[in-house]
C-alpha positions as CSV (number, residue, x, y, z in Angstrom):
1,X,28.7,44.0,-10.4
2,X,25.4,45.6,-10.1
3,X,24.1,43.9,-13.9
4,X,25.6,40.4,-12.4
5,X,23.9,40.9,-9.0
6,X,20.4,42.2,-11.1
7,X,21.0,38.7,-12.8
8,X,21.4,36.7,-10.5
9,X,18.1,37.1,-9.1
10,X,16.4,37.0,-12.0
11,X,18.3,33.7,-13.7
12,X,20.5,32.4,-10.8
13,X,23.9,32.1,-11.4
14,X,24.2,31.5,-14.9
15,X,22.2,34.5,-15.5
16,X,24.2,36.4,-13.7
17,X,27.3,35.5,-15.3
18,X,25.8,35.6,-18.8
19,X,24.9,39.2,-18.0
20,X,28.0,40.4,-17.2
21,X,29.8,39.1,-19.8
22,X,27.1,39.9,-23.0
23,X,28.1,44.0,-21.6
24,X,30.0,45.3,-23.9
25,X,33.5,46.8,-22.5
26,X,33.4,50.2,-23.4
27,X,37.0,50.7,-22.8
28,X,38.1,47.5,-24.7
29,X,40.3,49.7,-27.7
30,X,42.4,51.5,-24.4
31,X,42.3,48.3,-22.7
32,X,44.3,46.7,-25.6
33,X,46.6,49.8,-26.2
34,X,47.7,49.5,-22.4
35,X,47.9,45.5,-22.5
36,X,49.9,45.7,-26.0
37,X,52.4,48.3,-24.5
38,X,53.0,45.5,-21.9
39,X,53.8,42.7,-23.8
40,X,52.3,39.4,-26.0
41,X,51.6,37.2,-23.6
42,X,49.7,38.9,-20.3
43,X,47.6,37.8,-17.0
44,X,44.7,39.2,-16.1
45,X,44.1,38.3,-12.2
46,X,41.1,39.3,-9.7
47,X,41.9,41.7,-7.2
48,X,38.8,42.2,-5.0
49,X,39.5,43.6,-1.2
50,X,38.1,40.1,0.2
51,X,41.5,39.0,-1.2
52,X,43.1,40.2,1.4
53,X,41.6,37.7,4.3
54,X,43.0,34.3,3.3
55,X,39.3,32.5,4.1
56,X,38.9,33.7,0.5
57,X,41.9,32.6,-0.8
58,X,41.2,31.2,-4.5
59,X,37.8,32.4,-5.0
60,X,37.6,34.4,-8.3
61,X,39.7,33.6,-11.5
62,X,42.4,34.7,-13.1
63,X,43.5,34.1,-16.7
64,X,46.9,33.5,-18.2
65,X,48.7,33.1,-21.3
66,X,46.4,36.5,-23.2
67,X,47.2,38.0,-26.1
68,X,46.6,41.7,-25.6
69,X,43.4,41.4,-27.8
70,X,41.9,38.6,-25.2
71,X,41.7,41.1,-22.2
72,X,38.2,42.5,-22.6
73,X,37.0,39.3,-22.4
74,X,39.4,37.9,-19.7
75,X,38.4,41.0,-17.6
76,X,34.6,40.5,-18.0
77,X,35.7,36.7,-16.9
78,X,37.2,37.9,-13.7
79,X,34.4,40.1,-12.9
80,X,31.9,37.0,-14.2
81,X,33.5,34.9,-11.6
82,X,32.0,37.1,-8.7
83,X,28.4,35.0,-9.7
84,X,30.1,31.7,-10.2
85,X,28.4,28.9,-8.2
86,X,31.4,28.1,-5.9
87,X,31.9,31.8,-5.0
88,X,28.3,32.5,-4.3
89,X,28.6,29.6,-1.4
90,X,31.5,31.5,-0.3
91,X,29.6,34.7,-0.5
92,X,26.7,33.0,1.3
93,X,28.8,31.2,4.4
94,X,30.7,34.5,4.7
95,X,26.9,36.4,5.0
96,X,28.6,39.1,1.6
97,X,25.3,40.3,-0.3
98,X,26.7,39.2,-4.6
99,X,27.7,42.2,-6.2
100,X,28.5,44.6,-3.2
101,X,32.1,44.6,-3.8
102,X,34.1,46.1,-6.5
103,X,36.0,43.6,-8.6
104,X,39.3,45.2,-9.8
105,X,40.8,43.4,-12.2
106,X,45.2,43.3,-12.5
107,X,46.7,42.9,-15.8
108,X,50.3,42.1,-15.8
109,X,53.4,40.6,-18.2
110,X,53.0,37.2,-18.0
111,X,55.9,35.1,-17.0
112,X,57.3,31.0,-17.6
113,X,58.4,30.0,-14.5
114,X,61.1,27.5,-13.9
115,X,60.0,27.0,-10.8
116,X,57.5,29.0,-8.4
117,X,55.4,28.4,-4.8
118,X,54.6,30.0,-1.8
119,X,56.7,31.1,1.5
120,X,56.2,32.2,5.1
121,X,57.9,33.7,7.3
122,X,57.3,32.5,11.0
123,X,57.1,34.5,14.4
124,X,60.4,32.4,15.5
125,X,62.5,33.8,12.3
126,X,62.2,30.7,10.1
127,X,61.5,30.7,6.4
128,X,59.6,28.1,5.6
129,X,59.5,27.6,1.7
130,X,57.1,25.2,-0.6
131,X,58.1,24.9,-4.1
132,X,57.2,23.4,-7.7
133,X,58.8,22.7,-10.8
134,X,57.0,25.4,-13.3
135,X,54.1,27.6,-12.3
136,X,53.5,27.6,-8.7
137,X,49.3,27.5,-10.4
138,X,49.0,24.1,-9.7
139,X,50.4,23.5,-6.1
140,X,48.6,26.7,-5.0
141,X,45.4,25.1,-7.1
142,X,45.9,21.9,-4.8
143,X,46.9,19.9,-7.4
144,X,50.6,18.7,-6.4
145,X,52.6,18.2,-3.6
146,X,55.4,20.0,-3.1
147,X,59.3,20.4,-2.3
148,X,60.0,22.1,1.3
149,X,63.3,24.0,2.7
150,X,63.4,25.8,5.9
151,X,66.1,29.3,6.7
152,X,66.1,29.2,10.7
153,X,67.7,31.9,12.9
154,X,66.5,34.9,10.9
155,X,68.4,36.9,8.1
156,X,71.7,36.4,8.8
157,X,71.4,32.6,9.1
158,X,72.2,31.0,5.7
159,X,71.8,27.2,6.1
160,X,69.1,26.3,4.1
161,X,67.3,22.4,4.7
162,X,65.5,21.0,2.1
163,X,67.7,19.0,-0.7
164,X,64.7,18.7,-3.5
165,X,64.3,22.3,-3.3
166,X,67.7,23.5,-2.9
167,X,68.1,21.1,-6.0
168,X,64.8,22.8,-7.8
169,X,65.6,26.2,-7.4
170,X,69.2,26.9,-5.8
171,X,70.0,28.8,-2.5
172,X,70.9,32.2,-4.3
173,X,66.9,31.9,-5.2
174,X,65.8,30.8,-2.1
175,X,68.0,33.8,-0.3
176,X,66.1,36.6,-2.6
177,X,63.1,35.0,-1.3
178,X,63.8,35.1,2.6
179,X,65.4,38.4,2.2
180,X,62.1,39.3,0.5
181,X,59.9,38.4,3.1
182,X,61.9,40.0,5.8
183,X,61.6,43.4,4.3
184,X,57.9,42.7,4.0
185,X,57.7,41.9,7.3
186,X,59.7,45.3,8.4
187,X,58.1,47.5,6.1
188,X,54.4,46.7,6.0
189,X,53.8,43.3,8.7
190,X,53.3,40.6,6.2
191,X,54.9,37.4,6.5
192,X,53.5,35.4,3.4
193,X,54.0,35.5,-0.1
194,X,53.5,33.9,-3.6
195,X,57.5,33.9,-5.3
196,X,58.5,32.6,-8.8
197,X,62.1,32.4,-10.7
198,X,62.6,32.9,-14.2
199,X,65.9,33.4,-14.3
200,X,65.2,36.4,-11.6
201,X,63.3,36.4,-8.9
202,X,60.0,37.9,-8.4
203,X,57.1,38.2,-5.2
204,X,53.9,37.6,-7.6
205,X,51.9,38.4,-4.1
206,X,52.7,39.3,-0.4
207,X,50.2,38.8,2.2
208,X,49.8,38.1,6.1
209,X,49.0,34.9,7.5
210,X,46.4,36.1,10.3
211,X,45.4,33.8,13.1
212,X,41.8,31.9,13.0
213,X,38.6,34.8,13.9
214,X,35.8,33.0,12.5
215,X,35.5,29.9,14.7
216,X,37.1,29.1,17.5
217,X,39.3,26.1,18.1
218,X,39.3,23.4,20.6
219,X,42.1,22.4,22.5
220,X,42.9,18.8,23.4
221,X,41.8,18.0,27.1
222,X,43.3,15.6,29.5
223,X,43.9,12.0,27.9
224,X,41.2,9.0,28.3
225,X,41.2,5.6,28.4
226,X,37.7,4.1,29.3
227,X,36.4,2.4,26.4
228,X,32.7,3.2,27.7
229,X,33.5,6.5,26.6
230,X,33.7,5.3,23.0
231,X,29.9,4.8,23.6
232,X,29.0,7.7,24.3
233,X,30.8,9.8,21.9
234,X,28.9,7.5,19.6
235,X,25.5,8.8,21.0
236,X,26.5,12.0,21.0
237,X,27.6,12.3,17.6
238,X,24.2,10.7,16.6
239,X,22.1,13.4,18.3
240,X,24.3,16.4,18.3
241,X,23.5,20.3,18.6
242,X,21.4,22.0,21.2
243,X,18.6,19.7,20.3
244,X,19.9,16.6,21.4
245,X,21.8,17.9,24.4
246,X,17.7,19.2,25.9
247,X,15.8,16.6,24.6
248,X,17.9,13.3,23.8
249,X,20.8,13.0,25.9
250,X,19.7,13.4,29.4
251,X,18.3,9.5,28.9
252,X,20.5,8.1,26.1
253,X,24.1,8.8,27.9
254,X,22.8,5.6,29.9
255,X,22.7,3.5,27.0
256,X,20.6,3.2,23.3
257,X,17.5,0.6,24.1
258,X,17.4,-2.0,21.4
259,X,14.4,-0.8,19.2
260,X,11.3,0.1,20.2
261,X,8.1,0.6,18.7
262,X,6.5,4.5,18.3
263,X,3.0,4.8,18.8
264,X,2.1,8.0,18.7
265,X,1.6,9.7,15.4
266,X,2.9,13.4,15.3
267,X,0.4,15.5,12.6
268,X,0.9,18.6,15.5
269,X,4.2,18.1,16.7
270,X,5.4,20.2,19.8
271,X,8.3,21.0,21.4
272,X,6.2,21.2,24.7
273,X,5.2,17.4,23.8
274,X,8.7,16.4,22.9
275,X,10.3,18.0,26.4
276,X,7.6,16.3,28.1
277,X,8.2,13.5,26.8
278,X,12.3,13.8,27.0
279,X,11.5,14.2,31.0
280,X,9.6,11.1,31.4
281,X,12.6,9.3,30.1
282,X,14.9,11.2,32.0
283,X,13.0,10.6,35.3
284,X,12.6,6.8,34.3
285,X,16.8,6.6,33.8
286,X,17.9,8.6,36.9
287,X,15.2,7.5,39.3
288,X,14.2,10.6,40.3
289,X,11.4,13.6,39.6
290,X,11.7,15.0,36.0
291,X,12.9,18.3,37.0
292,X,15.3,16.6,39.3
293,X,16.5,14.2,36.5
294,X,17.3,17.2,34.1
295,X,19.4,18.8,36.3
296,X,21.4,15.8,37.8
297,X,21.6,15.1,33.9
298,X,22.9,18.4,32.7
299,X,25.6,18.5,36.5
300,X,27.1,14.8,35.2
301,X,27.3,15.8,31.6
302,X,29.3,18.6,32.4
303,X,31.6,16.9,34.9
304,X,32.0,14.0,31.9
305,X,32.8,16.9,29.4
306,X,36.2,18.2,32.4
307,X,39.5,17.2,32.8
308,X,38.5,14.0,35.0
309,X,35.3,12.0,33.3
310,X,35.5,9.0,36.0
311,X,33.3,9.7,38.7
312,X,30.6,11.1,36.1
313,X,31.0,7.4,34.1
314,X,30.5,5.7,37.6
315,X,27.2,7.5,38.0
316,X,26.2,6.6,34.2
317,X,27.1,3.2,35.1
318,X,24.2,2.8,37.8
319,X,21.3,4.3,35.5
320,X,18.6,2.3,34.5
321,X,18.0,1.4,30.9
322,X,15.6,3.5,29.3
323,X,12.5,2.1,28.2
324,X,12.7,1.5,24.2
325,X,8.7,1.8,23.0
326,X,9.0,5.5,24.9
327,X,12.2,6.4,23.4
328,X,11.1,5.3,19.7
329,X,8.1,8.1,21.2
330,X,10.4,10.6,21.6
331,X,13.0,10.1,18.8
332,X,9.7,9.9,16.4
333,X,8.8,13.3,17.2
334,X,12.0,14.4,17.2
335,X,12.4,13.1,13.3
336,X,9.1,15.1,12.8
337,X,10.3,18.4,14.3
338,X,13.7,18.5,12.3
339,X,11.6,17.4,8.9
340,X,9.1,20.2,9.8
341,X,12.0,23.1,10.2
342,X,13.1,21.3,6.0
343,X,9.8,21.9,4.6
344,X,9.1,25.5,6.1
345,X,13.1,26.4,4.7
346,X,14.1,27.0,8.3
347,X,16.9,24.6,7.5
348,X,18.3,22.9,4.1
349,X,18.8,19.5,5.4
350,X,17.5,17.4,8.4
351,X,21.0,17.1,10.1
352,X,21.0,21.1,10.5
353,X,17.8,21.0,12.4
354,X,20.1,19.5,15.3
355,X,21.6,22.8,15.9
356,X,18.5,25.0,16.3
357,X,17.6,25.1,20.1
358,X,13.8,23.9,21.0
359,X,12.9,27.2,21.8
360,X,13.7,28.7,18.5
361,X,11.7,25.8,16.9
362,X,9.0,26.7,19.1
363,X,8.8,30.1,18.6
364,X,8.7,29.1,14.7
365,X,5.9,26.4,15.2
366,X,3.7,28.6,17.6
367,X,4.4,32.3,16.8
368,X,5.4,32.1,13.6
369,X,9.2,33.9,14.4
370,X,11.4,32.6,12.5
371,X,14.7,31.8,14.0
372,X,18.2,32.8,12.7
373,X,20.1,30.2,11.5
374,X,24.2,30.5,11.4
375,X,26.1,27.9,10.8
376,X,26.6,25.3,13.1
377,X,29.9,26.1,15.0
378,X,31.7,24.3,17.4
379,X,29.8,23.0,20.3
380,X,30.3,22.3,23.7
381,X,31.1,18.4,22.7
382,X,33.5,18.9,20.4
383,X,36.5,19.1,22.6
384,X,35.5,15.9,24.5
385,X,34.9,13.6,21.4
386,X,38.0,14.5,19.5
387,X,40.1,13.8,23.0
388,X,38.3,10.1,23.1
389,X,38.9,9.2,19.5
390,X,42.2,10.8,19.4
391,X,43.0,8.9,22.4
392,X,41.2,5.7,21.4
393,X,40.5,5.3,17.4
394,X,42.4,3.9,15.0
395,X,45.1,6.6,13.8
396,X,47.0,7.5,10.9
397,X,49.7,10.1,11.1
398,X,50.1,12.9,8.3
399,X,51.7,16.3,7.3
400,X,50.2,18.5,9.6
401,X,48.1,21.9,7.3
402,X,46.3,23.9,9.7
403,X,46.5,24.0,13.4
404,X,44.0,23.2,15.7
405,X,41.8,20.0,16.7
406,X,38.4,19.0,15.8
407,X,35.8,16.0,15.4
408,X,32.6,15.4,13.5
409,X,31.1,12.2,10.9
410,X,33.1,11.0,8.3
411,X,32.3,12.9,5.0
412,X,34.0,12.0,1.5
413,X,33.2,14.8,-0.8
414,X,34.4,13.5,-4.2
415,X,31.8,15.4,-6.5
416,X,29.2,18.1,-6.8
417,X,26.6,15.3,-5.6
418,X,28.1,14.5,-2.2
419,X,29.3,18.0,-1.6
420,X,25.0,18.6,-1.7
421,X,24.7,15.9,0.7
422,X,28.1,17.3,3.0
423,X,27.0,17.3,6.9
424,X,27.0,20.1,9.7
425,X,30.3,19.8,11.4
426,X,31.9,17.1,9.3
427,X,35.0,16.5,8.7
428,X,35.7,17.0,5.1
429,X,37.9,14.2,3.7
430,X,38.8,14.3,0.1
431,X,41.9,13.4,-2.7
432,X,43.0,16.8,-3.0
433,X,42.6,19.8,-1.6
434,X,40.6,21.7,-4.5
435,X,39.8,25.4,-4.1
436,X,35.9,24.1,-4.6
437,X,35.9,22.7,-1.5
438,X,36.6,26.1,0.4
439,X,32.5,27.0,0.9
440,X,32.1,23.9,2.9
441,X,35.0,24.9,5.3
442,X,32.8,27.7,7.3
443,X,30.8,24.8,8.9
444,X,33.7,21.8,8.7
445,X,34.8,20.0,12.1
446,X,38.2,19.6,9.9
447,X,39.7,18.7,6.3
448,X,41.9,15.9,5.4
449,X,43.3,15.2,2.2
450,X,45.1,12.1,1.1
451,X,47.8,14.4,-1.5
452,X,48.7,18.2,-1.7
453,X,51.3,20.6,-0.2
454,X,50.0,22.8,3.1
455,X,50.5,25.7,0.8
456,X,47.3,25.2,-1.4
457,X,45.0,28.0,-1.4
458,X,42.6,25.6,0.1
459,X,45.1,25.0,3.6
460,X,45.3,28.9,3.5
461,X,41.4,29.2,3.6
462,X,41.0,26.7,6.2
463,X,43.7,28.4,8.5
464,X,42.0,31.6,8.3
465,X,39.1,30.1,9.6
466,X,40.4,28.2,12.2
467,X,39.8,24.4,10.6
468,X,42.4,21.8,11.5
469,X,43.1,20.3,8.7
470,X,45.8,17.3,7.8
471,X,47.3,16.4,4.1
472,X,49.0,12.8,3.0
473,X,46.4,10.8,5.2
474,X,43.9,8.5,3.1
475,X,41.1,7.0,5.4
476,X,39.7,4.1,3.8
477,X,35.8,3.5,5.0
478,X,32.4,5.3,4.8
479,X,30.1,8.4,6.6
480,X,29.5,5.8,9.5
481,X,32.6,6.8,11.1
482,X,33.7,9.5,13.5
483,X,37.0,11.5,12.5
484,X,39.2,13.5,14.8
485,X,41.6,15.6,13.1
486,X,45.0,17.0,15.1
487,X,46.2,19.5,13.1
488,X,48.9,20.5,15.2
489,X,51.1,17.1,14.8
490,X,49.0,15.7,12.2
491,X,47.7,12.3,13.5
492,X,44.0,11.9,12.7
493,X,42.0,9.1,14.1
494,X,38.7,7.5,13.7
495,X,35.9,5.1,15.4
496,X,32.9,3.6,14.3
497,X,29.8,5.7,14.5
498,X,27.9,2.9,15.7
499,X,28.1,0.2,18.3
500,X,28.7,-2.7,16.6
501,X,27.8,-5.1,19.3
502,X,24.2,-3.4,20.0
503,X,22.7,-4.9,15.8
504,X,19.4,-3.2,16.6
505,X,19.7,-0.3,19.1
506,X,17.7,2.9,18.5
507,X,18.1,4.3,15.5
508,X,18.9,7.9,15.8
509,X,20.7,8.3,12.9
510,X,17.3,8.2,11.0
511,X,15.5,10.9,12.8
């Protein structure tokens, strides 16, 4: 791990890899000895302590189907897979320095399933089981749906539901499998585990299915109905983060101007300038001195993001319009700030720039500090825009994969391009729910996927992190859409990301 870590920072990834598997395996003859004592045909898996938390569920590889000669190169493969570019992400979202952790490696007798998959015992009793024809590799993968049976009413109940899989595998099976996961449960807490049947039955893997840590989930708030809300989830979706709460919605909750023109060019942009400029506008909408304007903007924004929105859209409502040359002002030095943080590496893409606050970009531009960056995280918004569209959006109704509910821009990741190109807080839709698309899930608003069975490793991932996520929903459309996902029933819903009867309103989506 340390020749792959010393690699990677010399050649990047490839390096890294290359490094640790041109090492010759000095232990390769006793390697073979042991593997040939086990068998002809052997599975050498990964086995690193990360393993344990299901956020990294599917990260490193495993290979099957070995002779007994194959295993000092299968073994260098699983430690290889440590520097692979979709576990570095992982690595990187989760803040691990590559190569710190030890990478055991387990070899075992390989078997030829008949059938195999994943089940979980629940806090209420139940058994929930998903199941495949085969090696459970490819519904764990994300690759294929599954069958599903239930056990409810704890051990002694023996009414299984679930015909296909009852079918697939038989009850006696199933049984072994539920009695399994009781005694798991009793002897060491875990509730989850990887099964397959042969003939026999065997637990390939038992784990725990822990509840989200990482980021916390919003809860749906009190149901809405005003379509002017629609509007404004639309603005604030276009200038999210702590950036546009200070500097672009205090004026723009009372309505985009058509465009304007900027005239002010930017070579020394400041965030002094930009608040000044912010305060202007806000004092020009809410007819009062800026200082007074800020704070009778940030008291309505916070009664609009309660329980009971209506007297805060009454006072919207009565606003003036704000001016649109001075807005184009304000939203041009805003695009000049956010491409600033891109070229000093503050940030990787424009749209992250959104979620630093002014004052760490100031204390970059003027002292020279440079701020920390995490990921995005849920804001204060969230809750409020996934209640609108839930409430008002078109919705589509799907097989529910990881609880929770959350909101953010449309974004189709269908290759390695527009995974580049995937947005802060998005909601990731895709066809299936690959383990690749697990580095993106530390800053994802949600996941939907239009096939796959809620027991893919990718699912597993997002519950440990606390994504809602949805499978069997296909959202036709583009990134100019807003997404809600509910992953508790598994409805997700969607409105446009623009106002389509405003054709040339201010542009924030370019700044």
């Amino acid at each position: 791990m340390q020749l792959g870590a010393k690699g990677l920072a010399l050649r990047g990834s490839g390096g890294a890899r290359m490094a640790v598997t041109g090492e010759p395996v000095t232990f390769a003859a006793a390697l073979i000895s042991a593997g040939t004592e086990l068998g002809p045909s052997l599975v050498a898996r990964s086995s690193t302590s990360l393993e344990a938390s299901g956020e990294w569920a599917g990260a490193f590889t495993s290979y099957l189907n070995l002779s007994p000669t194959h295993l000092p190169k299968a073994v260098t493969g699983c430690w290889a897979a440590a520097f692979s570019v979709a576990a570095l992400q992982r690595q990187q979202a989760a803040s691990i320095q590559p190569g710190s952790f030890p990478m055991p490696v387990l070899v075992q007798s390989a078997l030829r399933p008949k059938s195999g998959g994943v089940a979980e015992l629940d806090s209420n009793g139940t058994v929930v089981v998903h199941g495949v024809e085969g090696s459970p590799a490819p519904l764990l993968q994300g690759w294929v749906g599954s069958h599903r049976a239930h056990l409810s009413g704890g051990e002694r109940q023996v009414e299984w539901v679930g015909s296909d899989l009852i079918e697939l595998v038989g009850t006696a099976s199933l049984d072994v499998v539920a009695a399994s996961l009781h005694t798991a449960q009793r002897l060491f807490g875990l509730n989850r585990c990887e099964w397959a049947v042969d003939g026999d039955v065997w637990i390939l893997q038992l784990d725990v299915t822990t509840p989200p840590t990482s980021i916390a989930t919003p809860t749906r708030v009190t149901e809405r109905a005003d379509p002017d809300l629609v509007r404004i989830v639309q603005t604030v979706m276009r200038a999210p983060g702590k950036l546009g709460e200070e500097l672009i919605l205090p004026w723009a909750l009372a309505g985009l101007p058509r465009a304007g023109r900027s005239i002010i060019d930017h070579p020394l942009a400041t965030i002094d300038e930009a608040k000044r400029l912010s305060g202007e506008l806000t004092s020009q909408v809410w007819g009062l001195p800026p200082n007074d304007a800020i704070a009778a903007a940030r008291r309505c924004m916070s009664v609009l993001r309660g329980s009971d929105p209506s007297k805060a859209l009454e006072r919207l409502r009565d606003l003036r319009p704000p001016d649109a040359d001075a807005a184009a002002n304000l939203t041009s030095l805003v695009q000049v700030l956010r491409s600033e943080m891109v070229r000093l590496g503050v940030v990787t893409r424009a749209d992250e720039a959104w979620y630093l606050s002014p004052k760490a970009i100031a204390d970059l531009l003027e002292r020279g500090r440079r701020p920390s960056v995490p990921r995005a995280g849920i804001d204060r918004w969230e809750p409020f825009v996934a209640s609108v569209v839930l409430t008002l959006g078109a919705s589509l109704e799907g097989t529910p994969a990881s609880s929770g509910i959350g909101a953010g821009v449309h974004s189709r990741i269908d290759s390695a391009e527009t995974a580049a190109s995937f947005v802060s807080r998005g909601v990731i839709i895709a066809d299936q729910p690959v383990p690749g698309l697990a580095p993106l899930l530390w800053d994802a608003a949600g996941l939907v996927t239009e096939t796959g069975s809620s027991a893919a490793h990718l699912f597993e991932s997002a519950r440990s992190l606390g994504i809602p996520a949805v499978s069997g929903v296909s959202l036709p459309g583009d990134s100019e859409h807003i997404v809600a996902v509910d992953g508790y029933t598994g409805l997700v819903a969607t409105i446009p990301l623009y106002d389509n009867r405003v054709s040339q309103n201010l542009d924030l989506a370019e700044i």
